[in-house]
C-alpha positions as CSV (number, residue, x, y, z in Angstrom):
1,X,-84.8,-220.4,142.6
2,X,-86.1,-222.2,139.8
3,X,-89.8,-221.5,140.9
4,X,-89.2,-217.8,141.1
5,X,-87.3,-218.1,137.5
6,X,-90.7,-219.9,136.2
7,X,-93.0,-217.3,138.0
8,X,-91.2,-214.2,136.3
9,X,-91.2,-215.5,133.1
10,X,-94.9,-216.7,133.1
11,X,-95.4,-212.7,134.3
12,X,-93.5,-211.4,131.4
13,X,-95.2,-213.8,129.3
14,X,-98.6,-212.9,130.4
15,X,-97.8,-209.1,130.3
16,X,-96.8,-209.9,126.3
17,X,-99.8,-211.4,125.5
18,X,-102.2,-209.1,127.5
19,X,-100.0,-206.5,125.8
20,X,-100.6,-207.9,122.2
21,X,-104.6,-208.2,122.9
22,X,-104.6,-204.7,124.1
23,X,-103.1,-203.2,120.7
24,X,-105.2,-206.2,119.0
25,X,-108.3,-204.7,119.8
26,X,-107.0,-201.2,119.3
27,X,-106.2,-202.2,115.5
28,X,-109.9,-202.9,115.2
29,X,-111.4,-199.8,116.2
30,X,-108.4,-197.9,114.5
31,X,-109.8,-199.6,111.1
32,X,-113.2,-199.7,112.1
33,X,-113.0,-195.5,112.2
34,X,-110.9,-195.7,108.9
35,X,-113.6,-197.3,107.0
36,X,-117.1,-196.2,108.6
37,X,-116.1,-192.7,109.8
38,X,-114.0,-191.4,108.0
39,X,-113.5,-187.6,106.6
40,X,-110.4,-188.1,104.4
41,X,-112.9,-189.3,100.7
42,X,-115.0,-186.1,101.4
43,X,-111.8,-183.9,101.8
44,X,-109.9,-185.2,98.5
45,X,-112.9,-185.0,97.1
46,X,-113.1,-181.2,97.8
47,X,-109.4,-180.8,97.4
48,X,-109.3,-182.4,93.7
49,X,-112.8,-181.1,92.5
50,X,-113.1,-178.0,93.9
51,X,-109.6,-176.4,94.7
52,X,-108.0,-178.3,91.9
53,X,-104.5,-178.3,90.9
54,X,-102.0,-176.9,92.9
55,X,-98.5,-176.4,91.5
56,X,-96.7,-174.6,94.2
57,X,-96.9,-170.7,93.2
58,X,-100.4,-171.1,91.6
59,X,-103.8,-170.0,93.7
60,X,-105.4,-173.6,93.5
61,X,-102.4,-174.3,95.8
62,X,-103.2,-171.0,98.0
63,X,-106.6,-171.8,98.1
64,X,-105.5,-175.3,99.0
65,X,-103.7,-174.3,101.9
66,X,-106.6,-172.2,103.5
67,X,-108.8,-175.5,102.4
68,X,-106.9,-177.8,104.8
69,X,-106.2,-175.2,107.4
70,X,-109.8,-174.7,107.8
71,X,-110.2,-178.9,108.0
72,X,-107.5,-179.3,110.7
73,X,-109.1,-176.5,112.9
74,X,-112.0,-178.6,113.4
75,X,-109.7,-181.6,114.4
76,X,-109.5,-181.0,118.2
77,X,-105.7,-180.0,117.7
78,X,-104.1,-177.5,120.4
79,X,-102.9,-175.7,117.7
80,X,-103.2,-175.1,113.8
81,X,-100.6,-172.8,112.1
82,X,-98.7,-171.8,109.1
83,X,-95.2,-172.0,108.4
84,X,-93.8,-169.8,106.0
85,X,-91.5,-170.7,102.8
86,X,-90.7,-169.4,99.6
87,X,-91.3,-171.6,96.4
88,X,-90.8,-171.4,92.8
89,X,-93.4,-169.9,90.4
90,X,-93.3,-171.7,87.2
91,X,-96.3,-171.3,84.5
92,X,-97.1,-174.0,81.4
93,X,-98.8,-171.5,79.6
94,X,-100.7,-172.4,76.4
95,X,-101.0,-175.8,76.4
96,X,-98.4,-177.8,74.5
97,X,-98.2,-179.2,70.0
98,X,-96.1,-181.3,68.5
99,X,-95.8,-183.0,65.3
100,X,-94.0,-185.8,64.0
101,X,-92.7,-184.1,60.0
102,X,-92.3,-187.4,58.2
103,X,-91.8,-186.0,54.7
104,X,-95.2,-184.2,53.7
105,X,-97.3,-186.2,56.4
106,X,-97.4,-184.0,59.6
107,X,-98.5,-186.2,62.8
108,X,-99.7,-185.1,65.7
109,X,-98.5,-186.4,68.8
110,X,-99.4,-186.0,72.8
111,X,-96.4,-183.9,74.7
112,X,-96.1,-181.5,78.1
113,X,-93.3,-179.4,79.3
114,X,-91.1,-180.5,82.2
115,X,-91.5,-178.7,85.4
116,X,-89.0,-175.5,85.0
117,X,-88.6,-175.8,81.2
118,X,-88.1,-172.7,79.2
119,X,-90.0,-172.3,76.6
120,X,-89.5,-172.8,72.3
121,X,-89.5,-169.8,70.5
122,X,-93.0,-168.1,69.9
123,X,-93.3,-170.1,66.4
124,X,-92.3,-173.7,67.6
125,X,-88.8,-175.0,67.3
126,X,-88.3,-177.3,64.6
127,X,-85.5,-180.1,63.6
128,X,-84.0,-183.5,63.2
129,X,-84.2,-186.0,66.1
130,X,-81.4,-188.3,67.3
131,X,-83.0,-191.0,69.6
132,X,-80.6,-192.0,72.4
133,X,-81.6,-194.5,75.4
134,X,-78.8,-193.0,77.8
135,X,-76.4,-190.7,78.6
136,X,-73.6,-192.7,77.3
137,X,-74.7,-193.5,74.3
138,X,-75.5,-190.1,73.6
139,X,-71.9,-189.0,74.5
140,X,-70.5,-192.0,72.4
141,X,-72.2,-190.9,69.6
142,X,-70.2,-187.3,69.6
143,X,-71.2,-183.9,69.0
144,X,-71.6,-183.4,65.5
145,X,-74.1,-185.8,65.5
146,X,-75.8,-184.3,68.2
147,X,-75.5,-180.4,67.7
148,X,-78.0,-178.9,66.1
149,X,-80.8,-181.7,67.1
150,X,-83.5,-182.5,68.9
151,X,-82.3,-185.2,71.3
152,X,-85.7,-188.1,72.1
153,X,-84.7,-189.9,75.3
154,X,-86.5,-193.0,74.5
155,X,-85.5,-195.6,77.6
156,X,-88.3,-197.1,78.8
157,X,-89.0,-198.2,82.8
158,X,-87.9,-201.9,83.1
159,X,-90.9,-203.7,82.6
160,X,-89.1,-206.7,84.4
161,X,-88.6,-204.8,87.7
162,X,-91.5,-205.9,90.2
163,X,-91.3,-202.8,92.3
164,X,-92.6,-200.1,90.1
165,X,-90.5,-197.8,92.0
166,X,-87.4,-198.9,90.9
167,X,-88.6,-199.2,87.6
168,X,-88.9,-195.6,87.8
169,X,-85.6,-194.9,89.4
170,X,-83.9,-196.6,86.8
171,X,-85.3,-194.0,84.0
172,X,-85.9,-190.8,85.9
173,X,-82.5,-188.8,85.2
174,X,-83.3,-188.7,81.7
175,X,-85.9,-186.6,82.4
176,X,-84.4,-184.5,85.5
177,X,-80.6,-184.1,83.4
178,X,-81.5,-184.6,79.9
179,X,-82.0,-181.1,78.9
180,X,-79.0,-180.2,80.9
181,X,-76.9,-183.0,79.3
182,X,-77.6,-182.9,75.7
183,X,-77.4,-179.2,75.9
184,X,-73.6,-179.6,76.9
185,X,-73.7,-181.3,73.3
186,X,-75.0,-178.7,71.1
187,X,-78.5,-180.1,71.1
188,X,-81.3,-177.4,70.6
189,X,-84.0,-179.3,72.7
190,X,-84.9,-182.6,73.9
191,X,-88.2,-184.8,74.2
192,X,-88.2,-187.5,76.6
193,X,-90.1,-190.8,76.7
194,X,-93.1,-190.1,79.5
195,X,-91.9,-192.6,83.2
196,X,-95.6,-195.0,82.7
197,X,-94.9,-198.1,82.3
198,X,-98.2,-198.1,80.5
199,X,-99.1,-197.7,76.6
200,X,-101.0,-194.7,76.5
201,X,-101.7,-190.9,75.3
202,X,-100.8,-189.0,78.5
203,X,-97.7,-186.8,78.5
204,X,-96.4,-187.1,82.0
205,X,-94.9,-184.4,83.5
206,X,-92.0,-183.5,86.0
207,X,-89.6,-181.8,87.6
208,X,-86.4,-181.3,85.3
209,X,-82.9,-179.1,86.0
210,X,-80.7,-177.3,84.4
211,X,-78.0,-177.7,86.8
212,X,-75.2,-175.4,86.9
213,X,-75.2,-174.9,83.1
214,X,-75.4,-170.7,82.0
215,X,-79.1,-169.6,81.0
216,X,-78.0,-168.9,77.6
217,X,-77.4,-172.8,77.6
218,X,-81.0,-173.6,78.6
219,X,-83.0,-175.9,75.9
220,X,-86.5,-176.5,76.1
221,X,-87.6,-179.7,77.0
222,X,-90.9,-181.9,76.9
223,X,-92.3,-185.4,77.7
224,X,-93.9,-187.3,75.1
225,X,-96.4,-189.8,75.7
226,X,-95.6,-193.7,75.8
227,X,-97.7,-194.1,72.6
228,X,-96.0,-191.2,70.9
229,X,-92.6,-192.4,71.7
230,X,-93.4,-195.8,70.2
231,X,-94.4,-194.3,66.6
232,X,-91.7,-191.5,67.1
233,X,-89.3,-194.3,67.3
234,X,-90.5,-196.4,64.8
235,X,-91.0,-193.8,62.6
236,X,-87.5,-192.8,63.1
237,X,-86.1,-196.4,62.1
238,X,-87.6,-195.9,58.8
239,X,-86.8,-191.8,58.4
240,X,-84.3,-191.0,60.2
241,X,-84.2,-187.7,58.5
242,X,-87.8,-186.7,59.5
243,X,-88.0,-183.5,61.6
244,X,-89.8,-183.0,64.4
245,X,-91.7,-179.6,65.8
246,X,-93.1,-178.2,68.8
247,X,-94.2,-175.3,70.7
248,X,-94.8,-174.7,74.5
249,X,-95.1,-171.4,76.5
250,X,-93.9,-171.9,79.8
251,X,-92.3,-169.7,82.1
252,X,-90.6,-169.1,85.4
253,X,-90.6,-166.3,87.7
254,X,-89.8,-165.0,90.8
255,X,-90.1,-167.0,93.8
256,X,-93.5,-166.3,95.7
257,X,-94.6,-166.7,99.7
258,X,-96.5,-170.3,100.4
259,X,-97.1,-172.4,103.8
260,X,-96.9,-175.5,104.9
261,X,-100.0,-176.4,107.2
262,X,-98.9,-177.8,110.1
263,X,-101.5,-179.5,113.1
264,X,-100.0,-180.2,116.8
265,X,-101.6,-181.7,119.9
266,X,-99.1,-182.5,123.0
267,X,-98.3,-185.5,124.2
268,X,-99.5,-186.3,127.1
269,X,-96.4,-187.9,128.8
270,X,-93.3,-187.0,126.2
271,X,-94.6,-183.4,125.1
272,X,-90.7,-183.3,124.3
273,X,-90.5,-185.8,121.7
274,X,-92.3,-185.3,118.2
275,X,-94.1,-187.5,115.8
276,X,-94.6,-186.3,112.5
277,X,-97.2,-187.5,109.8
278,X,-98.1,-186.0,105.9
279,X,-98.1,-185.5,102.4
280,X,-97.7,-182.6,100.1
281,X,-100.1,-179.8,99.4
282,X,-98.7,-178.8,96.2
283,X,-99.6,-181.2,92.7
284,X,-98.6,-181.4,88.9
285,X,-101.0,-178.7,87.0
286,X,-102.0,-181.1,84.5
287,X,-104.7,-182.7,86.8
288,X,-106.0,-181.9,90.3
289,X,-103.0,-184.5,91.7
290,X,-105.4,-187.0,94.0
291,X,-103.3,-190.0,94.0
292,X,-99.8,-187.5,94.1
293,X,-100.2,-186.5,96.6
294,X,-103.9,-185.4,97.7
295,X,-104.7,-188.9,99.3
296,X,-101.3,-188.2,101.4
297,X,-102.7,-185.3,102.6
298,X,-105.8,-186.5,103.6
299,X,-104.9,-190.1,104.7
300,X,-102.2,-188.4,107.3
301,X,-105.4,-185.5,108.5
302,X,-107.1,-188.6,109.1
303,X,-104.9,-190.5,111.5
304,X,-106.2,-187.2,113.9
305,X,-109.8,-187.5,113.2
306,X,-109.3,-191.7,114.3
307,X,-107.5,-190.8,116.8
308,X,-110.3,-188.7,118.1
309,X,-113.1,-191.2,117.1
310,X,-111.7,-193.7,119.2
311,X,-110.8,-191.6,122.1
312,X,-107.0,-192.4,121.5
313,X,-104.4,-189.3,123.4
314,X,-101.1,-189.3,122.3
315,X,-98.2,-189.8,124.7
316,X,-95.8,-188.0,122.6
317,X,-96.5,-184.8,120.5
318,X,-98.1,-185.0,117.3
319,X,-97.8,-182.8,113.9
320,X,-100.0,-183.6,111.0
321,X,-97.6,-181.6,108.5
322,X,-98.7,-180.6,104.8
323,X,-95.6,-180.1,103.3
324,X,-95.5,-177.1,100.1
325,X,-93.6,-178.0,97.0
326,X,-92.3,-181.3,97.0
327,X,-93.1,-181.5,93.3
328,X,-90.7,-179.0,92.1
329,X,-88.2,-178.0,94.7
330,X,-88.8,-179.9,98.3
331,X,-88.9,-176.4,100.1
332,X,-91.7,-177.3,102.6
333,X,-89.5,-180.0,103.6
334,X,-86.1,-178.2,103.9
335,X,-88.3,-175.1,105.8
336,X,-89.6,-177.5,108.7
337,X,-85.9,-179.0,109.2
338,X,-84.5,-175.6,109.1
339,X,-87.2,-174.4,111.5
340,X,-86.6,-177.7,113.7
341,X,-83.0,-177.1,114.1
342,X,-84.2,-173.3,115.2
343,X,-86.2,-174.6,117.9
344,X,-84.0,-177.0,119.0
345,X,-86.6,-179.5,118.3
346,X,-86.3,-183.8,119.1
347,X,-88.1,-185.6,116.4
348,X,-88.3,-189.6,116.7
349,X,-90.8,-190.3,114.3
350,X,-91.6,-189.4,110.7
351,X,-94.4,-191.2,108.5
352,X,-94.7,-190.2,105.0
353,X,-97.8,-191.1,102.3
354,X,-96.7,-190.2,98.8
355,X,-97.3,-193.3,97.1
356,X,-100.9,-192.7,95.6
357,X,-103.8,-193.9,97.6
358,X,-104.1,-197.4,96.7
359,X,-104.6,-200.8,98.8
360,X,-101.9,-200.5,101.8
361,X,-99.3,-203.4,101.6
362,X,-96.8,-202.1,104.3
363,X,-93.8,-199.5,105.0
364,X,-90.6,-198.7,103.5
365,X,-88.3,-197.8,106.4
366,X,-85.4,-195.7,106.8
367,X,-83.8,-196.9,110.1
368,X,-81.1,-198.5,112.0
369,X,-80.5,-202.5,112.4
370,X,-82.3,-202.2,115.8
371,X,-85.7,-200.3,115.2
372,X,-86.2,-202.2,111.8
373,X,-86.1,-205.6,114.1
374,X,-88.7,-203.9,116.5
375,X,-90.7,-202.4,114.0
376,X,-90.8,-205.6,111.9
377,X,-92.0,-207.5,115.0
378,X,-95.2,-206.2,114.7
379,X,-96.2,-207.8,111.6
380,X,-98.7,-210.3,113.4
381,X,-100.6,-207.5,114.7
382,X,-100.7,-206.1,111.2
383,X,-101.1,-209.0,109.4
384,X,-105.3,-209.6,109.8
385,X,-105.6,-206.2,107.8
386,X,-103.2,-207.4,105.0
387,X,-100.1,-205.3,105.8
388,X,-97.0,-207.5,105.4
389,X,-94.4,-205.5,104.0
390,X,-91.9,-204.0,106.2
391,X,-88.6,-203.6,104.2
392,X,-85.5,-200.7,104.5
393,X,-85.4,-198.2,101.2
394,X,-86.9,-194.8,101.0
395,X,-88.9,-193.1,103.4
396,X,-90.4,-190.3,101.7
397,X,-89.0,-186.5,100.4
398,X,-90.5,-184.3,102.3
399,X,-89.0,-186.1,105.5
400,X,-86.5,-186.3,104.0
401,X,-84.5,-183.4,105.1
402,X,-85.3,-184.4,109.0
403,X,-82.9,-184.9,111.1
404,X,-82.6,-185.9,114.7
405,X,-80.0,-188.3,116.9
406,X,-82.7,-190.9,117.5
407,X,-85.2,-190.1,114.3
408,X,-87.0,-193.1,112.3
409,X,-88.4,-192.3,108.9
410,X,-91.2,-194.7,107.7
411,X,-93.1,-194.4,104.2
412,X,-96.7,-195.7,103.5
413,X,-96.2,-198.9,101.2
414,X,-99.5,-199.0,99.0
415,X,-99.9,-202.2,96.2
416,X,-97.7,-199.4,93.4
417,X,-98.9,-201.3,90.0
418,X,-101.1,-198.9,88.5
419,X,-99.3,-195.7,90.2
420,X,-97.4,-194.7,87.3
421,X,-100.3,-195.1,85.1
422,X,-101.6,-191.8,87.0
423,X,-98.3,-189.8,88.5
424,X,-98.0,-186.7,86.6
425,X,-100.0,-186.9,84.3
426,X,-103.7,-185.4,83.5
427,X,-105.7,-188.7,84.3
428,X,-104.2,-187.8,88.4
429,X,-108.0,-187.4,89.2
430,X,-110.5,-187.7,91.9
431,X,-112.3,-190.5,89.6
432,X,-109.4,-192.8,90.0
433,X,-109.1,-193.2,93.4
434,X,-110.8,-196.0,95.3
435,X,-112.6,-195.0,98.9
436,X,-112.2,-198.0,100.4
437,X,-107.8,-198.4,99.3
438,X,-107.9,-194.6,100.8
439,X,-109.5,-195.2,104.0
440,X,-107.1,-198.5,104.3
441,X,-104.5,-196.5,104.1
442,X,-105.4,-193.9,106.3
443,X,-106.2,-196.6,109.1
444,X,-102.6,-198.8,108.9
445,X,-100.7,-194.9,109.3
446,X,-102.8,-194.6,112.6
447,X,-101.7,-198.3,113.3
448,X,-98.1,-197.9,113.1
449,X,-98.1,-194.4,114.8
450,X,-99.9,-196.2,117.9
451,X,-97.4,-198.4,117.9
452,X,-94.7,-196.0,117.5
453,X,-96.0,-194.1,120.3
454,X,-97.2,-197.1,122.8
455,X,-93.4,-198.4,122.6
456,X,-90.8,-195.9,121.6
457,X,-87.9,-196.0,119.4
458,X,-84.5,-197.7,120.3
459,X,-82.4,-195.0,121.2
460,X,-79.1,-195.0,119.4
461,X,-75.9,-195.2,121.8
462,X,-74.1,-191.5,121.4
C-alpha cells in the first residue's frame, strides 16, 4: 500500500513539473514573439499618427474602426465582423480661453471642456470664483455664497496614495458631478482642478454628467490645468474678489451609428466557452489617445498575431474585441453583453488593457476566492519576466458589463506612475509610448490567456 501511495504521488509530481517546463518554455517563445515580431508598435503607430483621435462620433474613430478591421483580417481569424451600437456625438468646437481677471491684470490660463459640457455663451461667461475642495464643503458653505459663481474644484489626487489609481478615484467625482452639483446651488459654471498628479500646463479632459438635473439647469464646465489651479488658488487667497472668464464652443448632438471590431477563431476542444481580450477604439480628442487606450488595442490584436507566430491553437474560442466609446458612455461594452445574453453566449474569461502601455507589473482581478488562489499560483511561471502582481480590484470597463455563471475578469497591471501625466490630455501621443513596455505588455496578456485556456477556470457550485 504504501509503495503504491509513493508511486502515485511521484507520478503526480512528475506530471506537475513536466507540466510547469511545458508552459516554461511556452512563456519564452510567447515573449520571444512579443519582442522580436511583433505588429502592435507599427499599428499604434498608424492608429495615433495617421487616423488620429477618435472621440466616439468623430471620423478619426470611423476611420479607426475600418483601420483595425482591415489589421485583424490578415490575423488568420475564422471570422472578422462588426457589431453595431449607437454612441454619443459630442463636438469641442473652437478650442477653449480663459483668464484669470485680477483687478486690471488679465492672465491667461490653460483649460478644456469636460466631455458632454454645454457650452458658455458666445462671448465667454464671466464671474467670481468660490474655490471648494469637496462636495460638502461646498454645501456647508450655503447658497448665497455660491449662487451666482463660478465654483473651482480645487482637490488635488493624494500624492501619498502609491497606486496612482486610487489616487484618481479619490478626486474623479468632482469632475464627473461637479457641474451637476454646484448647479443644484445656483452656481453659473464650474472649473475643476485637471486628475495629474503632475505640475504642468495640460488641461485634462473627461467625461462629466449632468445627471438627472433639467437642461435648463446645465452649467458649463472645464478643467484647468494643475499649474493653472495652483496660481488660480493662490491668486484667490490674496483676491478673492477677482473674476474669472471663459469661453468654449462645445456641443452635443444626436446619437450616431459606430462598431465595435470584434476577431473570433474556435476553439479547438471548448468552441462553447469564450475568452475575450481588448481595449477601446474610441480616445479623448485632445490627442491621438496612444497610451488611453490605443496600446490596449493593439497589445490585445497582438496576443493573435503570437499566437500565430508560435503555432499556438486555442482550445476554447477566442474574441479580440475593440470595444467603441468607453471614454464617454461604455456603449461598446453594454452592446456585446446585450448581444451575449441574445445569443445565449458562455463567457469564462475576460482580459482587459486600459492602463496605458507602460512596463507590465501584473493583473488586477475580479474573481471569486477560488480562481484568485489558482490564478495567483502561477506567479513563478511569471515571475522570470517581472510580472508579480496579482491582486483583486478592478478589471476593466468595457468588461465590465459581462456577465456569465462561471466568468473571471482580469485587467492588464502596467508600472501606472507616469499614466496620469498623459490620460486625457493632449501630450496622449505616439511619442510617449515606449516599444519595448508595449510589446511587454502584449506578451504577459498572451501569457495569462495560455494559461487560462491550458487549465480552465474553477467552476462556481450553482
Amino acid at each position: 500500500m504504501k509503495k503504491n501511495l509513493l508511486l502515485s504521488l511521484l507520478f503526480i509530481n512528475s506530471v506537475a513539473v513536466f507540466a510547469q517546463t511545458k508552459d516554461e518554455q511556452v512563456f519564452k517563445e510567447i515573449y520571444k514573439s512579443a519582442l522580436t515580431n511583433s505588429k502592435c508598435y507599427s499599428w499604434l503607430d498608424h492608429l495615433s499618427n495617421e487616423v488620429g483621435s477618435r472621440l466616439s462620433g468623430s471620423v478619426g474613430a470611423e476611420k479607426a474602426v475600418q483601420y483595425t478591421k482591415q489589421q485583424m483580417e490578415t490575423l488568420g481569424f475564422d471570422k472578422v465582423y462588426l457589431q453595431e451600437v449607437m454612441v454619443p456625438k459630442w463636438v469641442r468646437g473652437e478650442k477653449e480661453t480663459a483668464y484669470i481677471q485680477d483687478n486690471s491684470t488679465k492672465i491667461k490660463v490653460p483649460i478644456c471642456a469636460l466631455g458632454g459640457s454645454i457650452a458658455t455663451p458666445k462671448n465667454g461667461l464671466t464671474a467670481e470664483v468660490i474655490e471648494v475642495h469637496s462636495f460638502e464643503e461646498m454645501k456647508a458653505l450655503g447658497v448665497d455664497k455660491i449662487k451666482g459663481k463660478i465654483v473651482f474644484y480645487n482637490r488635488p489626487m493624494d500624492n501619498a496614495e502609491i497606486e496612482s489609481f486610487d489616487a484618481y478615484s479619490g478626486a474623479n467625482e468632482q469632475r464627473y458631478a461637479g457641474a451637476k452639483e454646484a448647479s443644484k446651488m445656483g452656481a453659473v459654471a464650474t472649473i475643476v482642478r485637471s486628475l495629474s498628479l503632475r505640475l504642468d500646463d495640460f488641461p485634462h479632459t473627461g467625461s462629466q454628467s449632468y445627471g438627472d438635473i433639467p437642461k435648463a439647469q446645465y452649467i458649463p464646465t472645464a478643467a484647468i490645468s494643475t499649474n493653472g489651479a495652483e496660481l488660480l488658488s493662490k491668486t484667490l487667497k490674496s483676491n478673492p474678489k477677482l473674476k474669472f472668464y471663459f469661453k468654449q464652443s462645445c456641443k452635443q448632438f444626436e446619437d450616431v451609428l459606430s462598431y465595435n471590431v470584434v476577431g473570433e477563431i474556435k476553439g479547438s476542444e471548448h468552441p462553447e466557452n469564450i475568452m475575450v481580450v481588448g481595449g477601446h477604439l474610441d480616445s479623448w480628442d485632445l490627442a491621438d489617445g496612444s497610451h488611453d487606450d490605443g496600446a490596449g488595442v493593439v497589445q490585445s490584436m497582438e496576443v493573435m498575431n503570437i499566437f500565430n507566430t508560435i503555432k499556438y491553437k486555442p482550445k476554447n474560442t477566442l474574441r479580440v474585441v475593440l470595444f467603441m466609446n468607453e471614454e464617454n458612455g461604455l456603449r461598446g461594452g453594454s452592446k456585446y453583453e446585450e448581444l451575449s445574453l441574445a445569443n445565449k453566449e458562455n463567457h469564462i474569461f475576460a482580459l482587459e488593457s486600459d492602463a496605458g502601455g507602460f512596463t507590465p507589473r501584473g493583473f488586477f482581478l475580479e474573481c471569486d476566492d477560488a480562481n484568485f488562489t489558482k490564478i495567483a499560483g502561477w506567479k513563478n511561471v511569471f515571475e522570470p519576466y517581472l510580472i508579480h502582481s496579482f491582486v483583486k480590484g478592478h478589471a476593466g470597463s468595457d468588461i465590465g458589463p459581462l456577465t456569465g455563471q462561471t466568468l473571471v475578469k482580469a485587467g492588464l497591471k502596467p508600472d501606472s506612475q507616469r499614466y496620469f501625466d498623459y490620460h486625457h490630455a493632449a501630450n496622449d501621443k505616439f511619442d510617449a509610448i515606449d516599444k519595448r513596455e508595449l510589446e511587454l505588455g502584449a506578451g504577459t496578456m498572451a501569457a495569462l490567456l495560455y494559461m487560462i485556456d491550458q487549465n480552465g477556470v474553477v467552476k462556481q457550485n450553482p
